[in-house]
C-alpha positions as CSV (number, residue, x, y, z in Angstrom):
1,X,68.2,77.3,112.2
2,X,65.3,79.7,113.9
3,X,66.9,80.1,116.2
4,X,70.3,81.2,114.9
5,X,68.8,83.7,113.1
6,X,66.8,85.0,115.8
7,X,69.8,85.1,117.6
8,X,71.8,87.1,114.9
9,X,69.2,89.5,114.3
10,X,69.3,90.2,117.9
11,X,72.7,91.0,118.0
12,X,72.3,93.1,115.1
13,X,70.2,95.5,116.6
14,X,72.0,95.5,119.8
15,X,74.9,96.4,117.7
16,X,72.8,99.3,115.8
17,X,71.8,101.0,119.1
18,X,74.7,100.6,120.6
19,X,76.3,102.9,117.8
20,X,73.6,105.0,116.8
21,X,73.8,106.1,120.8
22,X,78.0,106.4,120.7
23,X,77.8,108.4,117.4
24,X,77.7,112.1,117.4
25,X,76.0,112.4,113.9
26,X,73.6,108.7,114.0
27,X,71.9,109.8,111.3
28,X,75.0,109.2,109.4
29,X,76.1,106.1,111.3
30,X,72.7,104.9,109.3
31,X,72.7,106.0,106.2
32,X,76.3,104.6,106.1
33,X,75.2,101.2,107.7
34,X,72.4,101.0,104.9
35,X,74.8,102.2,101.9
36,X,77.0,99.3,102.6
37,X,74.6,96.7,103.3
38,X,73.2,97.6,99.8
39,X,76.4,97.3,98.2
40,X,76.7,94.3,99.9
41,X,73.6,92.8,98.7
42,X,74.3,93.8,95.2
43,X,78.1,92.1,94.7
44,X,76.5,88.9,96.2
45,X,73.3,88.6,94.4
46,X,75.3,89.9,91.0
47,X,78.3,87.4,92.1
48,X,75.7,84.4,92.6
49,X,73.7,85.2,89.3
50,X,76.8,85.7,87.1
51,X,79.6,83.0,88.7
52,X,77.2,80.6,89.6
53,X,79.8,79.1,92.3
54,X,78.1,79.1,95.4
55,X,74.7,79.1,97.1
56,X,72.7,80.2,99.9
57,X,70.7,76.7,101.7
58,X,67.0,76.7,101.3
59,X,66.8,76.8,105.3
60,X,67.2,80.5,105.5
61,X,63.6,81.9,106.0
62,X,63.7,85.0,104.4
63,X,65.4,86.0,100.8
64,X,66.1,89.2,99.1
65,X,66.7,87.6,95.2
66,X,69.3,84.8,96.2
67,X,70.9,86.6,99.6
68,X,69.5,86.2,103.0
69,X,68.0,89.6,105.2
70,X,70.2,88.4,107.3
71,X,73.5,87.8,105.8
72,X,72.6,91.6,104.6
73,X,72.4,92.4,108.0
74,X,75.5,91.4,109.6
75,X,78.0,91.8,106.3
76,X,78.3,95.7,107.7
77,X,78.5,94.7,111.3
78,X,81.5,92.8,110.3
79,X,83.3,95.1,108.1
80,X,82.5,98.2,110.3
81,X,83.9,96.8,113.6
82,X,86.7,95.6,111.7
83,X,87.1,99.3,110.5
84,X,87.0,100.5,113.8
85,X,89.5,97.7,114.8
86,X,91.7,99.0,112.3
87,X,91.0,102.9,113.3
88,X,93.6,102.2,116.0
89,X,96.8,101.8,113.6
90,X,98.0,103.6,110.7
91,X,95.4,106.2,111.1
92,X,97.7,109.1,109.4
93,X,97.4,107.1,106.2
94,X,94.2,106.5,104.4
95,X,95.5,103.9,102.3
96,X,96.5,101.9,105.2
97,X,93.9,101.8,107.2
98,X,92.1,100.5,104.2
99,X,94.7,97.8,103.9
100,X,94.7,96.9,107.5
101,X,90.8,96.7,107.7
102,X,90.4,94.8,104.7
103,X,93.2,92.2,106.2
104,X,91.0,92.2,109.6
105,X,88.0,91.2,107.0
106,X,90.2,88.7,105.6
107,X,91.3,86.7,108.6
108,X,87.4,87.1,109.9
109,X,86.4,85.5,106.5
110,X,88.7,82.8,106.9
111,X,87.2,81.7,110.3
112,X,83.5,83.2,108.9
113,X,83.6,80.9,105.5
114,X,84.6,77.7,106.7
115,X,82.3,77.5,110.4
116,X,79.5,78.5,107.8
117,X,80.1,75.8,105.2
118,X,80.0,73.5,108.0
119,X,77.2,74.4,109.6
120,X,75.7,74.1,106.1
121,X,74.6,77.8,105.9
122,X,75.8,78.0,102.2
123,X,78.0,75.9,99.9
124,X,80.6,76.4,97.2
125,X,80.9,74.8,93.9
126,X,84.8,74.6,94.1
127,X,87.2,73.5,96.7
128,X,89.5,74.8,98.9
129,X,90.5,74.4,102.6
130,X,87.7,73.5,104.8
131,X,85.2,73.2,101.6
132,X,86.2,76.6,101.0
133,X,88.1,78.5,97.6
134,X,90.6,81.0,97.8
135,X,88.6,83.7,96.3
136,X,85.8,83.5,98.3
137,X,87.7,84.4,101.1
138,X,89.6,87.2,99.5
139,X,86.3,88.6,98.0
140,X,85.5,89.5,101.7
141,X,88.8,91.5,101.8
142,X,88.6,93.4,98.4
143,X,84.5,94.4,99.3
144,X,86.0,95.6,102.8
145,X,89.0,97.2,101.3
146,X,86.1,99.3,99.3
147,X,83.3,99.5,101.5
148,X,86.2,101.9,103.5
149,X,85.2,104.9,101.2
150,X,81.4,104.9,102.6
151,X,82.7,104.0,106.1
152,X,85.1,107.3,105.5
153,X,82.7,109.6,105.1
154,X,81.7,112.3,107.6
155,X,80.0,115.3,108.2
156,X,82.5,118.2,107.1
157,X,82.7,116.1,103.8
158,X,79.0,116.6,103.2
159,X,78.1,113.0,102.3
160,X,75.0,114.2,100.0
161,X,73.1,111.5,98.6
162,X,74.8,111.9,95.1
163,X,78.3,111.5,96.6
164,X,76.9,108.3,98.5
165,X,75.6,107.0,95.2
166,X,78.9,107.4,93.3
167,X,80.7,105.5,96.0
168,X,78.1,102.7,96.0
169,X,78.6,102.2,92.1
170,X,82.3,102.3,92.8
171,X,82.5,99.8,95.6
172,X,80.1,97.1,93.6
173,X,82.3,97.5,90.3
174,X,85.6,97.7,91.8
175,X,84.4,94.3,94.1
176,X,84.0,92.9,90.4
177,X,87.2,93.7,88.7
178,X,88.9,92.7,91.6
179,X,87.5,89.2,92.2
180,X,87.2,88.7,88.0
181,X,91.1,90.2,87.9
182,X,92.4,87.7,90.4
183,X,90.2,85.2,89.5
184,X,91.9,85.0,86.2
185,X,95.3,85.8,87.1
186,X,95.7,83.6,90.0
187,X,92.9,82.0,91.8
188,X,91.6,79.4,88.7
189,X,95.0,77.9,89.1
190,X,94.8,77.1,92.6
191,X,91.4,74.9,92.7
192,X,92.3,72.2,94.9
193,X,91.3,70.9,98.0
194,X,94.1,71.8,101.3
195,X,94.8,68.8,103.4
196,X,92.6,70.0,106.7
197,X,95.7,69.4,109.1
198,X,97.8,71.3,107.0
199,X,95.9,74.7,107.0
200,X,95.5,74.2,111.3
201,X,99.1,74.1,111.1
202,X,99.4,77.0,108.9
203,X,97.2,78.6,110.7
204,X,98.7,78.7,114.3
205,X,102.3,79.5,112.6
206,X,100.6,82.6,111.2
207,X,98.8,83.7,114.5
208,X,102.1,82.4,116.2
209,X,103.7,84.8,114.0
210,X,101.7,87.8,114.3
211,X,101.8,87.7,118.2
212,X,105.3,87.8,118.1
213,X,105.7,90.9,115.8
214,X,103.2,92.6,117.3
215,X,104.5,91.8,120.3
216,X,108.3,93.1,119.5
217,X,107.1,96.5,117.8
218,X,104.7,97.2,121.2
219,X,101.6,97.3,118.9
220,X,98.0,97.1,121.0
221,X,99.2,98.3,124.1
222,X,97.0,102.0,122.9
223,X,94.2,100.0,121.5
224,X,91.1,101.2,123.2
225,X,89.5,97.8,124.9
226,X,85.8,99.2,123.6
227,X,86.8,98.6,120.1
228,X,88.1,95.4,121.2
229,X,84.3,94.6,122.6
230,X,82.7,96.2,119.5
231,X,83.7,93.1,117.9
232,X,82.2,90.3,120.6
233,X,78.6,90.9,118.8
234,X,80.2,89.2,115.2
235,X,82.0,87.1,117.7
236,X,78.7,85.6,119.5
237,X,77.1,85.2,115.8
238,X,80.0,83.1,115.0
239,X,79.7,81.1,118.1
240,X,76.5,80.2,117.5
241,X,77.7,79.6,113.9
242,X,80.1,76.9,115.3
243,X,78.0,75.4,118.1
244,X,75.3,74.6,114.9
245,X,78.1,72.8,112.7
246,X,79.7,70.1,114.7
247,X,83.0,71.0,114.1
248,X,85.6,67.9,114.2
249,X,89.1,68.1,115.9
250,X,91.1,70.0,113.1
251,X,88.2,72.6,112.3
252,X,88.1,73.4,116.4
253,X,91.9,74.2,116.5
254,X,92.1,75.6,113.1
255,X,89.4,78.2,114.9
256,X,91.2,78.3,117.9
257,X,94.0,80.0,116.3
258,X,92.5,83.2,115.4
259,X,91.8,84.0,119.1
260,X,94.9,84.2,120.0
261,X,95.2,87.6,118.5
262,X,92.6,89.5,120.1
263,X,93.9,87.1,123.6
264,X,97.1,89.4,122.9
265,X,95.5,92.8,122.2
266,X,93.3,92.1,125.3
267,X,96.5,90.8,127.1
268,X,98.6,94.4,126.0
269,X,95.9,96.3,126.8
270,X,95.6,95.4,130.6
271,X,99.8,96.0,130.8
272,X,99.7,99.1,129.4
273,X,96.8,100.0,132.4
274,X,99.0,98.3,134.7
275,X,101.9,100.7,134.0
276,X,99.9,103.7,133.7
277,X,98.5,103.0,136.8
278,X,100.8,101.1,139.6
């Protein structure tokens, strides 16, 4: 467990450099990197205090309330190279490039939540598929789809500290109507465990799937391959992740699936070079 987390932390401040370097304006690369790990620290220590359905294990050595440093750490990590990721499409409409990013966060949190529970970082007082509940995977999406208005911010918009402040408020209440909305409207209905083979299955249909449409509409062949990379750093902490929780036969392929995707990207990416440059 040490050295996971010295592992993670490691790659989180590779990750930091790396950006606060690339930025033109790191000081704001920061502030917003902070602003969202706060947020994120608040939903999740508000979320375990007032749900009571799920917990942090006692092996993690270092605690803010009920939440890891660490999980603090990488939650921005995630979401902002799955912003990035999502920079690459859609990027004449706000709206959807929210949408896309938090779907990036989605599919991330369903590999994320279930290699996690295994490897018995946390648990949840519900079931689901893999040990995991709908919702929790779908309050990663609707904190993603939110944290996008601190990730939006820039210089020519001036993000003063009061502006900052009002978007933080915003993103932590809206994360709660959102997962108390759904919660009540859909999610307490569907509290039942998902036969394990049955979700691998679903799960390579769906990458199956999404290869195949992004494959006939042309889509990743402009993708720039260093926002591709951005995202090996949440990949390695992942690994490590999986390597910790002995993973049996269907929890191996159900993770299998979700490479495919960026296989693809990575895949387009070299054919478009190719044909820009017999």
């Amino acid at each position: 467990m040490m050295l996971f987390q010295i592992t993670a932390f490691g790659i989180v401040v590779i990750y930091l450099l790396y950006w606060y370097f690339r930025e033109d304006d790191p000081g704001l690369f920061l502030k917003k990197f902070i602003t969202v790990s706060a947020a994120s620290w608040v939903v999740e220590e508000t979320s375990i205090r007032i749900y009571h359905f799920y917990q942090y294990s006692p092996e993690w050595n270092l605690f803010i309330g009920n939440v890891p440093v660490l999980v603090i750490l990488v939650w921005p990590l995630v979401i902002h190279s799955g912003w990035e990721l999502a920079s690459q499409f859609f990027t004449e409409y706000k709206l959807t490039h929210h949408l896309v990013a938090a779907l990036i966060i989605w599919i991330d949190a369903s590999l994320i939540e279930t290699i996690s529970v295994k490897s018995g970082l946390w648990s949840w007082n519900g079931t689901g598929f893999f040990g995991v509940p709908f919702i929790g995977i779908c309050g990663w999406a609707y904190f993603a789809f939110l944290s996008g208005f601190i990730l939006r911010l820039n210089r020519e918009r001036k993000a003063g500290a009061g502006k900052i402040f009002l978007i933080f408020i915003f993103v932590v209440f809206g994360t709660h109507v959102l997962i108390i909305g759904t919660w009540w409207l859909i999610f307490r209905y569907i509290l039942f465990p998902v036969n394990p083979a049955f979700t691998t299955a679903l799960a390579w249909t769906l990458s199956l799937l999404f290869i195949f449409t992004m494959n006939r509409k042309n889509v990743g062949i402009n993708v720039d391959s260093k926002v591709l990379l951005i995202r090996i750093p949440p990949a390695l902490i992942l690994l490590t992740l999986y390597l910790k929780g002995t993973p049996d036969a269907f929890h191996t392929a159900y993770a299998l699936a979700f490479s495919l995707s960026y296989l693809f990207f990575f895949y387009k990416i070299y054919r478009g070079e190719l044909e820009a440059n017999p």
